[in-house]
C-alpha positions in Angstrom: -1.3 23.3 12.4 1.8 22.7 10.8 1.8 22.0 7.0 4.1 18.5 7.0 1.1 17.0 9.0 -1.7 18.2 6.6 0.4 16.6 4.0 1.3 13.1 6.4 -2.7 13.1 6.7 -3.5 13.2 3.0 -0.3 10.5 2.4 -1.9 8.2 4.6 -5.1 8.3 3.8 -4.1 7.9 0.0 -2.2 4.9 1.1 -4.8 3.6 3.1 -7.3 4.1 -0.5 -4.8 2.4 -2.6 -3.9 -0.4 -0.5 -8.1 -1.3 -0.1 -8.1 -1.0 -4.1 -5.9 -3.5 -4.1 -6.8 -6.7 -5.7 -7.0 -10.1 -3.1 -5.7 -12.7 -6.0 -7.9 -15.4 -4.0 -9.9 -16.2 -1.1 -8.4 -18.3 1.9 -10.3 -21.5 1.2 -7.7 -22.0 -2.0 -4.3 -20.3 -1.0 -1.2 -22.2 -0.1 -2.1 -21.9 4.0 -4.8 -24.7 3.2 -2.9 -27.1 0.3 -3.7 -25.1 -2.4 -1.3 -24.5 -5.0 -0.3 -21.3 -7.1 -1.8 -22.1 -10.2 1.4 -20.5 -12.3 2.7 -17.3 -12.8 0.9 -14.2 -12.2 1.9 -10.8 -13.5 0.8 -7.4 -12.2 -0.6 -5.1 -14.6 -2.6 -2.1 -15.5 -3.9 -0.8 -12.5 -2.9 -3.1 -10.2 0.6 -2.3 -11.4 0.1 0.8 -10.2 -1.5 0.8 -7.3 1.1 -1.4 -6.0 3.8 0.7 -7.0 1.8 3.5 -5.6 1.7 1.8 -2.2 4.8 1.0 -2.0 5.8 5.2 -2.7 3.0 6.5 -0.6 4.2 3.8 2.5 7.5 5.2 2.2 6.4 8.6 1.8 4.4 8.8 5.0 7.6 6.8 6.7 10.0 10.0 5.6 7.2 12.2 6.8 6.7 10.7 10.1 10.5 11.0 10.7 10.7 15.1 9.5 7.1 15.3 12.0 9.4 13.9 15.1 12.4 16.0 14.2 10.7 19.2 13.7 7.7 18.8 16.3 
């Protein structure tokens, strides 16, 4: 098996862990699709912080790895 899709495999299923770790904010019955409103500002931090930062490197980690997959495959 080659190695870049051993390490696409662990990429995604990091990003898959991070992005269920990831906190909701609210349920549907009060977001803005039903006339609720945004209650103020809201700042990430700790954790959350860094899983989203996290998700956003691992998404475009596996995107870069997809593309050397095609090229070399």
């Amino acid at each position: 098996m080659k190695p870049f899709l051993i390490v696409q495999a662990v990429v995604s299923f990091l990003l898959i862990i991070s992005v269920l770790l990831q906190n909701r904010g609210s349920d549907m019955g009060t977001g803005l699709t039903f006339g609720g409103d945004l209650g103020g500002y809201y700042t990430k931090r700790g954790v959350e912080k860094f899983l989203f930062y996290a998700s956003i490197g691992l998404g475009a980690a596996f995107i870069i790895l997809s593309i050397i997959n095609v090229k070399i495959g």
